[in-house]
C-alpha positions as CSV (number, residue, x, y, z in Angstrom):
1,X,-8.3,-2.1,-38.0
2,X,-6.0,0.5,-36.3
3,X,-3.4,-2.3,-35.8
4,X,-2.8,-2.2,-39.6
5,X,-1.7,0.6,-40.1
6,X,0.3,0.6,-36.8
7,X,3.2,-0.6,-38.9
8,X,2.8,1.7,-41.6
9,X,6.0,1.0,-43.6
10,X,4.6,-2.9,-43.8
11,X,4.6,-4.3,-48.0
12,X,0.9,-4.5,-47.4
13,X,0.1,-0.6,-46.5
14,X,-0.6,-0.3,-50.3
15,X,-2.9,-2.8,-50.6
16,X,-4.8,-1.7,-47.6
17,X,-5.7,1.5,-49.6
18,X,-6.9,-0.2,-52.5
19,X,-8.4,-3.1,-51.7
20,X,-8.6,-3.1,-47.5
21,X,-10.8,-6.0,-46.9
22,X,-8.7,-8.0,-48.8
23,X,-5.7,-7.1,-47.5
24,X,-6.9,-7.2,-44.3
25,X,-8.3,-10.7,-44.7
26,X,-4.6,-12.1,-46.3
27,X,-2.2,-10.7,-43.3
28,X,-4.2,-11.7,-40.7
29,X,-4.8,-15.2,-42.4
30,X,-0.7,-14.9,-42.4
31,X,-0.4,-13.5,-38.7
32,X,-2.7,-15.9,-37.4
33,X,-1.1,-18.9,-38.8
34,X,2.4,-17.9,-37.0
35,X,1.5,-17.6,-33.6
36,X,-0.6,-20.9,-33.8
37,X,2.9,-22.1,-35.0
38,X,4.4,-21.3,-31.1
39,X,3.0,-21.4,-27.7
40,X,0.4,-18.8,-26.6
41,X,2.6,-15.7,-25.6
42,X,5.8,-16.6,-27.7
43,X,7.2,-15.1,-31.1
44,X,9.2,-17.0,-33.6
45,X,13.2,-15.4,-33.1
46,X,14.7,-14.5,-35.8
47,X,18.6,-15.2,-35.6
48,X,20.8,-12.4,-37.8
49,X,22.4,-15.3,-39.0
50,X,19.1,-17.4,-40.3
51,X,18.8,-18.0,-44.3
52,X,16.5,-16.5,-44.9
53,X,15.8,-14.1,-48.1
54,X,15.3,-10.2,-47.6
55,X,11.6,-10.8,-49.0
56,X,10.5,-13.5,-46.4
57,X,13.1,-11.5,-43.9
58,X,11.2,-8.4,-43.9
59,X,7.3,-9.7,-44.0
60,X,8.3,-11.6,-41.2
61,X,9.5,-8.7,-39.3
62,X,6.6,-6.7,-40.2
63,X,4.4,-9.8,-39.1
64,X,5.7,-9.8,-35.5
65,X,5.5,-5.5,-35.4
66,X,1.8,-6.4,-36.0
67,X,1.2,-9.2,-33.4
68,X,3.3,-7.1,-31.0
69,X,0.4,-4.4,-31.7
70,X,-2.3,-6.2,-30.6
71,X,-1.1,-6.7,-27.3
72,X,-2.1,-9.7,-26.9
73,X,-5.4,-9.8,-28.2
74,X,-6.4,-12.9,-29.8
75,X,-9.2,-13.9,-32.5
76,X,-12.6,-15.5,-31.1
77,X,-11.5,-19.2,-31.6
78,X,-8.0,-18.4,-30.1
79,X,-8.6,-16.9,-27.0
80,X,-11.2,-19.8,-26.2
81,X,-8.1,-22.2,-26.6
82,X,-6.0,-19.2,-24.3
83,X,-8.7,-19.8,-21.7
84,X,-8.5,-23.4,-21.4
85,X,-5.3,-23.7,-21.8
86,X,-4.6,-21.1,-18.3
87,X,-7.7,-22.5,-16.6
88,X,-6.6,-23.9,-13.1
89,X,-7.1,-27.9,-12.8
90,X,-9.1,-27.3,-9.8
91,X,-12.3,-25.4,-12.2
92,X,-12.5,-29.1,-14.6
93,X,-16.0,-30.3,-14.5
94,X,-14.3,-33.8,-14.8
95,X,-11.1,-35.4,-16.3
96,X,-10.1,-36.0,-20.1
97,X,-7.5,-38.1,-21.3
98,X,-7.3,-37.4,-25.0
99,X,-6.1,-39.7,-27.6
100,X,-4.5,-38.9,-30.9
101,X,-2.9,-40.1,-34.2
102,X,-0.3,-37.7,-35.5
103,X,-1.6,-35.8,-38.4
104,X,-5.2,-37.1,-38.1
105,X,-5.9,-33.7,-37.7
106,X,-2.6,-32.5,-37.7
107,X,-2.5,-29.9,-34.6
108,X,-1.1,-26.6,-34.1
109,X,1.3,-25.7,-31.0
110,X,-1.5,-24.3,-29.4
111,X,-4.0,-27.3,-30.0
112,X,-0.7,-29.6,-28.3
113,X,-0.4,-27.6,-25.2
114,X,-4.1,-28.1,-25.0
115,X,-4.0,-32.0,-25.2
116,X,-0.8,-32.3,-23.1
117,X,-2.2,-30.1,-20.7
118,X,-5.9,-32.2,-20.2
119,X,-3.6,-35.3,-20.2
120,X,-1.6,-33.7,-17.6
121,X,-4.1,-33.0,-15.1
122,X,-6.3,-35.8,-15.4
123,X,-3.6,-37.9,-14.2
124,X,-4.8,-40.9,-16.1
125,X,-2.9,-44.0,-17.3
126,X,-3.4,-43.6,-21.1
127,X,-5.3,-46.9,-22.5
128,X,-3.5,-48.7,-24.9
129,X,-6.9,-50.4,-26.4
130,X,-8.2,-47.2,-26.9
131,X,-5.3,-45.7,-29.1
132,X,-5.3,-48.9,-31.3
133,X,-9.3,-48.7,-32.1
134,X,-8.5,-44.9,-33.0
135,X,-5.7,-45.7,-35.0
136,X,-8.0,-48.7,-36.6
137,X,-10.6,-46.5,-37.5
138,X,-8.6,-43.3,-39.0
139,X,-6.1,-45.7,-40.8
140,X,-8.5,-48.0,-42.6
141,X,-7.7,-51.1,-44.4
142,X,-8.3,-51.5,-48.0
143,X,-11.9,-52.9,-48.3
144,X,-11.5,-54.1,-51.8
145,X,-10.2,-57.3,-53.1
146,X,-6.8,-56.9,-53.8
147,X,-6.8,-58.4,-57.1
148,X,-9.2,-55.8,-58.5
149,X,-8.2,-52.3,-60.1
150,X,-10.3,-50.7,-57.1
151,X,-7.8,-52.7,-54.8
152,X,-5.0,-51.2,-56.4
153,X,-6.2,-48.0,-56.1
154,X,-6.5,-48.2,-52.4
155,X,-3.3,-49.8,-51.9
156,X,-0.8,-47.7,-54.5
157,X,-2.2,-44.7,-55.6
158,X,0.5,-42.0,-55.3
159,X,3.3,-44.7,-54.7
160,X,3.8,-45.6,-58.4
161,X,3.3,-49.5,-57.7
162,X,2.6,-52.3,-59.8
163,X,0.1,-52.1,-62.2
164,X,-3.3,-53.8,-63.0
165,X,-5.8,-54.5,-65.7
166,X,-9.3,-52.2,-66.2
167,X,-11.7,-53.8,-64.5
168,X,-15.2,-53.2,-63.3
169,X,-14.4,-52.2,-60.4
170,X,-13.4,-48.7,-61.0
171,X,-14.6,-46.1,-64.1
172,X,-14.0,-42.7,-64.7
173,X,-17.1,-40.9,-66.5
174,X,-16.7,-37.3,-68.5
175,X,-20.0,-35.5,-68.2
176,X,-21.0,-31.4,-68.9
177,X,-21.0,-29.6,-65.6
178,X,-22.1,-30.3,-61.5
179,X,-25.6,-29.7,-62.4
180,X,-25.2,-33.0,-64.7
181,X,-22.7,-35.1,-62.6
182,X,-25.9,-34.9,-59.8
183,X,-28.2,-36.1,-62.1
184,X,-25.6,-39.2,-63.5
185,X,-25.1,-40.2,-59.8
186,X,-28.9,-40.4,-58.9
187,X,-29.5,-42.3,-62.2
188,X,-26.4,-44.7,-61.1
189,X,-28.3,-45.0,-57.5
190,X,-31.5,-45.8,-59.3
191,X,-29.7,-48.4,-60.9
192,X,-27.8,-49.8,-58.3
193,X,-30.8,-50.3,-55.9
194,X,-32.7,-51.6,-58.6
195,X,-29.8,-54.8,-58.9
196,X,-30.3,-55.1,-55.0
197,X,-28.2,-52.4,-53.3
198,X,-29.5,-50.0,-50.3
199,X,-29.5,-46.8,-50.4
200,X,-26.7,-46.5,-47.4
201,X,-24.1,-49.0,-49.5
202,X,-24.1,-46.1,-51.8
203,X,-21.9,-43.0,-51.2
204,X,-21.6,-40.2,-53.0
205,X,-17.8,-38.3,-52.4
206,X,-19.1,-34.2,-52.8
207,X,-16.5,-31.4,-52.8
208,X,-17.2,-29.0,-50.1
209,X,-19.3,-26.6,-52.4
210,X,-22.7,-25.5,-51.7
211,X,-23.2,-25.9,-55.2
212,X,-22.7,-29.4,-55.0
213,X,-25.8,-29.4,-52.1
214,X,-27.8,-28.0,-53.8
215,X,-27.7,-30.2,-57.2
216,X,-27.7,-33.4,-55.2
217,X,-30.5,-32.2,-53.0
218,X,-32.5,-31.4,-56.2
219,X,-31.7,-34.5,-58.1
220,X,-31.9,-37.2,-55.6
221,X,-35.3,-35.8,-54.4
222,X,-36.7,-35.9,-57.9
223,X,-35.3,-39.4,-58.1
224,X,-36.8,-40.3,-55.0
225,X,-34.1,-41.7,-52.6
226,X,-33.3,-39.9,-49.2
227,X,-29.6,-38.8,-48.5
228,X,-28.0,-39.1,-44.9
229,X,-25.0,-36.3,-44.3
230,X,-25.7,-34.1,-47.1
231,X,-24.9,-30.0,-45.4
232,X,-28.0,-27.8,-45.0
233,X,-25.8,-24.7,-45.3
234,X,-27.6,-21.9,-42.7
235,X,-26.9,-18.6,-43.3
236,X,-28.7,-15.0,-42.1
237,X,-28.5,-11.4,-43.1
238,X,-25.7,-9.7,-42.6
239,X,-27.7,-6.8,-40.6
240,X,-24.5,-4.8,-39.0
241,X,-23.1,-4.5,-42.9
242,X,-26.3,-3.6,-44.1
243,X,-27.2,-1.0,-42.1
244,X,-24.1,1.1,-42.7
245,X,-24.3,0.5,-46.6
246,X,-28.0,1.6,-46.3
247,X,-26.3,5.0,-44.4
248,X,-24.0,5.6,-46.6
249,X,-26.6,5.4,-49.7
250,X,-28.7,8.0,-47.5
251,X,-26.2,10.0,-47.2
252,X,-25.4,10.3,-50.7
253,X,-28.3,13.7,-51.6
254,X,-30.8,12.8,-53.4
255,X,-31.0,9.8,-50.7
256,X,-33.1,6.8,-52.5
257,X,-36.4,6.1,-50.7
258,X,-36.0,2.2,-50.9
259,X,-32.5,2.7,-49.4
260,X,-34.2,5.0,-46.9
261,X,-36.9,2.4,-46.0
262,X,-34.1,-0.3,-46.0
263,X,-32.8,1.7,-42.8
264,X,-35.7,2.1,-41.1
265,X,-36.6,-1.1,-41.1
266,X,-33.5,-2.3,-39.8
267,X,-33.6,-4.8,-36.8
268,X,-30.4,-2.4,-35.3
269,X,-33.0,0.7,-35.4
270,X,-33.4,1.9,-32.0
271,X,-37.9,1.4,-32.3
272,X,-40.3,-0.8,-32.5
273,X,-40.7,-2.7,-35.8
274,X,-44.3,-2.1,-36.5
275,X,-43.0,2.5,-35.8
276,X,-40.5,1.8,-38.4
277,X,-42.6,0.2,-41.2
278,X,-44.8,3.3,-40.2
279,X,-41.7,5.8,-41.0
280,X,-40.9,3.9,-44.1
281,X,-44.7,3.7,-45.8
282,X,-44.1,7.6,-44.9
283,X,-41.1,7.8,-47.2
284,X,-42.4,5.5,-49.9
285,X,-45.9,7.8,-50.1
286,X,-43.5,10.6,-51.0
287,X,-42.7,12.0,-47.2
288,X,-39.0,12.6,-46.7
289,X,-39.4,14.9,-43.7
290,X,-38.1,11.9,-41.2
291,X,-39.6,13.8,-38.8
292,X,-40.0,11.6,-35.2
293,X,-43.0,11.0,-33.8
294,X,-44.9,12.7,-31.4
295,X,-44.5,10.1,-28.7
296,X,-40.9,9.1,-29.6
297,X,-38.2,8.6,-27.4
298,X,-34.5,10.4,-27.4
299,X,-33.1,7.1,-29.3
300,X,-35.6,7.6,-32.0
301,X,-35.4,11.0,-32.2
302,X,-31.4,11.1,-32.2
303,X,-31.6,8.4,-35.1
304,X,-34.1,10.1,-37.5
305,X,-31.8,13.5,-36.2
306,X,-28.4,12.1,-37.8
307,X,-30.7,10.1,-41.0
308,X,-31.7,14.5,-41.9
309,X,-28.6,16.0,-41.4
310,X,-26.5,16.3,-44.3
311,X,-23.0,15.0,-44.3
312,X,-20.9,16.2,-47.5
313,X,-17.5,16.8,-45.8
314,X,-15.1,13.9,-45.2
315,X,-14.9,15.3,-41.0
316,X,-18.8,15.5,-41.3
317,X,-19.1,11.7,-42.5
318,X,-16.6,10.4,-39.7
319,X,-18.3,12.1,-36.9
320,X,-21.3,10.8,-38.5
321,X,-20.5,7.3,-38.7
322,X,-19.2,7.6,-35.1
323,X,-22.2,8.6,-33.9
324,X,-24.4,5.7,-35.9
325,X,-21.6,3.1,-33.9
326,X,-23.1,4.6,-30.6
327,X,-26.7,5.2,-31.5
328,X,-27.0,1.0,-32.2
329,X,-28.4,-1.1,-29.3
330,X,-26.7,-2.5,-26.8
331,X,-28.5,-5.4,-27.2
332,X,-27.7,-9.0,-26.8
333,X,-29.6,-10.4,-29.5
334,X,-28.2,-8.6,-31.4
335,X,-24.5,-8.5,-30.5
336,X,-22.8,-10.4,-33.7
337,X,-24.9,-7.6,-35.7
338,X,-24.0,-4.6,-33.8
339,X,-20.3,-5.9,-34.1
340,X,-20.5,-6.6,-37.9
341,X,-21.3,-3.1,-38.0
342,X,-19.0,-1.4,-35.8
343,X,-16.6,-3.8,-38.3
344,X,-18.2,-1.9,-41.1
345,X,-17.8,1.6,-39.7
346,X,-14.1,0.8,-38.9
347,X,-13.7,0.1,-42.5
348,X,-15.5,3.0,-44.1
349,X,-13.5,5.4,-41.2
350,X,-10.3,4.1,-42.7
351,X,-10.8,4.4,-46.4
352,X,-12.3,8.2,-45.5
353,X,-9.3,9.0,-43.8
354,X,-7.3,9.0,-46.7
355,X,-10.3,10.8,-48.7
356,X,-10.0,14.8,-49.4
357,X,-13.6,14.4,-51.0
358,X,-15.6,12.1,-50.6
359,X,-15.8,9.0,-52.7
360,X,-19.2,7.4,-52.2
361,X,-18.8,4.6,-54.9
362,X,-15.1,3.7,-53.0
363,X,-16.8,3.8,-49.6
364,X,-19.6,1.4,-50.1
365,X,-17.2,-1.1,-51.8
366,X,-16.1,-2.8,-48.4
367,X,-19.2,-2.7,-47.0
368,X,-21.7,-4.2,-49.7
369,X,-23.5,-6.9,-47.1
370,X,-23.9,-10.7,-48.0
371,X,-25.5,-13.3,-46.3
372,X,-23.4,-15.1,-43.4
373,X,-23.1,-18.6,-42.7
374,X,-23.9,-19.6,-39.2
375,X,-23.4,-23.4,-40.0
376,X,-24.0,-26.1,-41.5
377,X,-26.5,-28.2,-40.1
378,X,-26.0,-32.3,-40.9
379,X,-28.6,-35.1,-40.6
380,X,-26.9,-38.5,-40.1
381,X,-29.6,-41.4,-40.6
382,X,-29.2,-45.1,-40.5
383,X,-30.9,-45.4,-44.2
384,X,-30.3,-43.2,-47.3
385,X,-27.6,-42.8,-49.4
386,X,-24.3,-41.7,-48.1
387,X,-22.9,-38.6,-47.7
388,X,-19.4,-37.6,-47.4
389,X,-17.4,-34.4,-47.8
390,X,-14.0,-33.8,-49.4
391,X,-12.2,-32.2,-46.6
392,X,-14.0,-34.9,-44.0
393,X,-13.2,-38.4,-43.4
394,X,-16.0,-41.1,-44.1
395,X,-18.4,-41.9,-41.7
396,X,-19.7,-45.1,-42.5
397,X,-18.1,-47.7,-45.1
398,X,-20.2,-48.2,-48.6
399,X,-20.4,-50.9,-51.4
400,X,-20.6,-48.4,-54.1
401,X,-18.9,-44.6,-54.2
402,X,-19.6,-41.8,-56.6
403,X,-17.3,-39.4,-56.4
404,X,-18.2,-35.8,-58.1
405,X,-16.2,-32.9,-59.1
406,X,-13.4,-35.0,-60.3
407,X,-12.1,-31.4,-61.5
408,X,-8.5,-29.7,-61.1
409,X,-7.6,-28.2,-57.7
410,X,-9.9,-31.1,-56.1
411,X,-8.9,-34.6,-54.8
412,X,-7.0,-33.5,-53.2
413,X,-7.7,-30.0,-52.9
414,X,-4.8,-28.1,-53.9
415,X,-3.3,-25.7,-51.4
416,X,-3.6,-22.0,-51.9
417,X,-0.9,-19.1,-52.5
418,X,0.4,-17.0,-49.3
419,X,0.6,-13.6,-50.8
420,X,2.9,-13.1,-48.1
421,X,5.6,-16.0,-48.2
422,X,6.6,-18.4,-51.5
423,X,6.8,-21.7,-50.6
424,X,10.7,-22.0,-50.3
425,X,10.3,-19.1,-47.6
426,X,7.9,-21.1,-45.3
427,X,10.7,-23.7,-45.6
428,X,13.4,-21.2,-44.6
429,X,11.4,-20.2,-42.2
430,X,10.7,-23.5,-39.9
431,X,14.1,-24.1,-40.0
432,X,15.9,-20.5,-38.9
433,X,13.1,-20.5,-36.4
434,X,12.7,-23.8,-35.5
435,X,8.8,-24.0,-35.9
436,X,5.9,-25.8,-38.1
437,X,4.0,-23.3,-40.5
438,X,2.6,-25.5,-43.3
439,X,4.2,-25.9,-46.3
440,X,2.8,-26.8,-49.1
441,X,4.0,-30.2,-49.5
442,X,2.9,-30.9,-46.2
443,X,-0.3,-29.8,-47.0
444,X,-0.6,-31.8,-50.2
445,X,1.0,-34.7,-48.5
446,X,-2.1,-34.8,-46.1
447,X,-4.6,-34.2,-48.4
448,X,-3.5,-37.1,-50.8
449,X,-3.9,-39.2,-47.4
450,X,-7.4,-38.0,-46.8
451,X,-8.0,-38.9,-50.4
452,X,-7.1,-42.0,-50.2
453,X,-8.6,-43.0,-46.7
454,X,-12.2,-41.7,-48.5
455,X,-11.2,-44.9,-51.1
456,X,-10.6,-47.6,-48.4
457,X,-13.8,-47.9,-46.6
458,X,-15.1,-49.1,-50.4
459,X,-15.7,-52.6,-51.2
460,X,-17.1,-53.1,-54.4
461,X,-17.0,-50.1,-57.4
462,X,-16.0,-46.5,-57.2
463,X,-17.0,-44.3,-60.1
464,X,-15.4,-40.6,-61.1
465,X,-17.3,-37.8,-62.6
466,X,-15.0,-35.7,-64.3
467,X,-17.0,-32.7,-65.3
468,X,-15.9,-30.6,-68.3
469,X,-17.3,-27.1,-67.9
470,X,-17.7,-24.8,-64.7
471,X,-20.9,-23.1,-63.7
472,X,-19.6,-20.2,-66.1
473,X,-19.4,-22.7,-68.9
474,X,-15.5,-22.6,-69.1
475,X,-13.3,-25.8,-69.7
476,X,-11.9,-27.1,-67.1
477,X,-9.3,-30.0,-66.4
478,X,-9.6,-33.2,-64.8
479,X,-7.9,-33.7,-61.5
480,X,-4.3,-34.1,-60.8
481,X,-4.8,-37.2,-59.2
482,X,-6.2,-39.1,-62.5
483,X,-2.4,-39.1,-63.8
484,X,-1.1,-41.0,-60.9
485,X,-4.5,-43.2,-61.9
486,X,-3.6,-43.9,-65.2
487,X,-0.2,-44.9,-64.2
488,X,-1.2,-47.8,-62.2
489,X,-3.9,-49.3,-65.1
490,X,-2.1,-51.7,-67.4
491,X,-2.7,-50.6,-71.1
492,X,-3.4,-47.0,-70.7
493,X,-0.8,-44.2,-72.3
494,X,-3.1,-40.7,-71.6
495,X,-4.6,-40.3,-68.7
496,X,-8.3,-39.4,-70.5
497,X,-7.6,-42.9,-72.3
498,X,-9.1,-43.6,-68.8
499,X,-12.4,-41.1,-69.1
500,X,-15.7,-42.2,-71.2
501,X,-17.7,-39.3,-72.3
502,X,-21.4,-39.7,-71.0
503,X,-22.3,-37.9,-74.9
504,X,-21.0,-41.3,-76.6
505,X,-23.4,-43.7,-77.2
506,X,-20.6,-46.3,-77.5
507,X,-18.5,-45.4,-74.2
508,X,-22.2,-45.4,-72.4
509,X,-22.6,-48.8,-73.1
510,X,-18.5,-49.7,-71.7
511,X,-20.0,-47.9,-68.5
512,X,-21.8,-49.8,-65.6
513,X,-24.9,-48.6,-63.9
514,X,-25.6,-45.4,-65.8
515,X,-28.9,-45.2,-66.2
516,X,-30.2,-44.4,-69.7
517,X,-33.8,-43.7,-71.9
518,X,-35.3,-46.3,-74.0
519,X,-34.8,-46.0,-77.5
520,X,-37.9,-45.2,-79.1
521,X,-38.6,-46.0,-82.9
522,X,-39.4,-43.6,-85.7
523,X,-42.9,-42.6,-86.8
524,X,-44.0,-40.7,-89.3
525,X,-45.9,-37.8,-89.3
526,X,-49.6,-38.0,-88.8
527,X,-52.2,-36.7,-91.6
528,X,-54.0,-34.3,-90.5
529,X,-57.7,-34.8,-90.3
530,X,-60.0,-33.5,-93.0
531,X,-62.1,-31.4,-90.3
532,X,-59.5,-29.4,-88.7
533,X,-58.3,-28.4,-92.0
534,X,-61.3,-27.1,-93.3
535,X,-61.9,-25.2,-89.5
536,X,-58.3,-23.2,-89.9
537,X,-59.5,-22.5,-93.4
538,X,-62.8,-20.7,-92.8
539,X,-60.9,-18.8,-90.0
């Protein structure tokens, strides 16, 4: 955190005070995405004469002051690249000849010096067979007739070609929300296993949102049919943040005993777990005296120490926040904890350092601890329906694809904003400086090919759910990509000409394989009998 405000004239030393984690977060997004734009070690030169406008101009100054700051040091997932890269031929385990398609990933300067360096010292003839079944399988052919709408899709979509008539090969379906789109495309699965399908000739398209998971988890299980590739998102407490929010709640006189109980029951504390349930029954019965056992060690004693002491001064807190960083364990179970929290300290030390009183409400903002991902953990089977991802591409080719969250921003998934650099400055930029940062037509270039590689490995139907409402029960639009749709279907003038709405009884029966209720027929009400009657009256 110090290297932030080693530059402290930078446009973001503003937005550091307010809002640091943020900030924080969006420059070194921005600084980490220019030096994997040169080689490890190098810095894009600016010329005095590059066109460049004083905006982008100065940011990217500021950019290189911070990079310079770090001296060198590189993120996690960086340096591991660093390593390889400057590891001497003599330590491989064996040789690797890599192959690869440009764009399919598209890789950073450091990712080529990589490749070109494994190529290099494996000394092997590249085989040409090899590159052509890589290229076959990343650049798939259109699995569709060519005569059908589907067919056309694969084939044209985004190039404005010919046109072709509605068929049943491809439909577009309007329904409420996600929660409802999971339930359409299990009832569609139903449906299409019941003509004679299997379960893996159905695929289901998912953007990458837990959400999503979770809704087609549910629904699929209820309709019993198993799903191959669906994420199992894994995620654990985020102990090294919650411990220093805990502090910090302590700290704040008349200290809560459920906060206090929360912090002696931490997994960071320096005892046992079975002392520190003891300590916080203690506090819970109405004991605050914290005092350490009679057996306890200097750790323990230290710990409840600092938890008494009171800490109302801004130079009071800091030491005392120091002092919690050293008192953690040194521990290698507990490592990525211990470093989340000496993360958390850094960022409560920073926002106190501008502080004349203390601000507990402000300090505890940063810090407010949320469960972290560790990974997502994928089962791949031979049967159940198929699973792919948005920002993946397929795995296996299908008969029949759903495709849900046919919403704006998604297929394809719309680039974000740099708050940093417009997009006419990253342009500017590659080309004073001679490098590749991505732009945001690049960006949306390769997505619409991702998009439309996750169409060709279908043969036979392809459906859209184009949900109206977000989880907060807002309106939102349909994708981008259903213009460029409805431009290539003969006889359609609006692109939601395209769309049936799942509520219409009449565009339900235009749709194929959605799976409805029986009608049932009016009744009318049943007479009570004579009996019960006379009961409810003597009551």
């Amino acid at each position: 955190c110090g290297a932030w405000h080693a530059v402290p004239h930078a446009t973001w030393a503003k937005g550091l005070a307010v809002a640091p984690a943020d900030t924080s977060s969006a420059v070194g997004a921005a600084a980490k995405q220019l030096l994997l734009a040169v080689r490890p070690g190098e810095l894009p030169k600016i010329s005095e004469t590059a066109e460049l406008s004083a905006r982008a101009r100065r940011n990217l100054i500021e950019l290189t002051e911070l990079i310079n700051q770090l001296d060198g040091t590189s993120p996690p997932d960086m340096q591991a690249l660093k390593n390889l890269i400057g590891c001497p031929p003599e330590f491989a385990i064996r040789n690797t000849c890599v192959y690869h398609i440009e764009d399919k990933p598209r890789l950073d300067a450091w990712q080529t010096l990589l490749i070109e360096r494994l190529n290099e010292d494996a000394g092997i003839a590249p085989d040409e067979s090899l590159q052509t079944l890589l290229e076959t399988v990343l650049s798939p052919k259109p699995a569709a007739k060519p005569n059908t709408q589907l067919g056309n899709l694969q084939s044209a979509l985004y190039a404005m070609a010919g046109k072709h008539e509605p068929d049943h090969s491809a439909q577009w379906v309007g329904v409420r929300d996600a929660r409802q789109e999971a339930e359409v495309a299990a009832g569609m699965a139903q449906q299409l296993v019941a003509t004679g399908a299997g379960p893996k000739d159905i695929g289901l398209l998912l953007p990458a949102d837990e959400q999503y998971y979770q809704f087609v988890r549910q629904s699929f299980d209820h309709a019993g049919l198993p799903v191959s590739g669906l994420p199992q998102p894994e995620v654990q407490r985020d102990l090294g943040y919650e411990t220093v929010f805990n502090f910090l709640v302590c700290k704040q006189r008349p200290a809560p005993a459920m906060a206090l109980a929360a912090f002696l029951t931490s997994p960071l504390m320096p005892w046992p777990r079975a002392q520190g349930n003891r300590l916080a029954h203690s506090v819970m019965d109405g004991d605050y005296s914290l005092k350490a056992p009679a057996n306890a060690d200097a750790a323990t004693a230290g710990m409840l120490s600092l938890l008494r002491e009171r800490h109302d001064t801004p130079a009071a807190l800091m030491a005392a926040l120091s002092e919690l960083g050293e008192r953690l364990p040194n521990d290698d179970k507990q490592d990525i904890h211990v470093s989340r929290a000496s993360e958390a300290i850094a960022l409560v030390r920073d926002r106190l350092d501008t502080m004349g009183k203390i601000d507990w409400c402000a300090l505890r903002s940063p810090v407010n601890p949320v469960p972290q991902p560790v990974g997502d953990e994928i089962t791949f089977t031979l049967e159940g329906v198929t699973v792919w991802l948005e920002d993946k591409t397929p795995w296996r080719p299908v008969q029949h694809l759903i495709v849900l969250g046919f919403r704006d921003r998604h297929y394809p998934c719309l680039p974000g904003y740099s708050p940093l650099f417009f997009p006419e400055d990253l342009r500017a930029i590659n080309a004073a400086c001679g490098i590749e940062l991505d732009t945001d037509e690049a960006l949306l270039r390769r997505r619409r090919a991702l998009f439309k590689s996750q169409l060709a490995p279908v043969s036979e139907s392809v459906t859209f759910l184009v949900p109206r409402r977000d989880a907060f029960g807002e309106f939102v639009a349909p994708a981008s990509s259903l213009l460029f749709m409805a431009s290539l279907a003969d006889g359609v003038d609006k692109p939601e000409d395209l769309v049936l709405d799942i509520e219409s009884s009449a565009d339900r029966s235009r749709g194929r394989h959605i799976a409805t209720a029986p009608l049932t027929g009016r009744f009318p009400p049943r007479p009570s009998p004579t009996h019960i009657l006379q009961l409810r009256a003597a009551r």
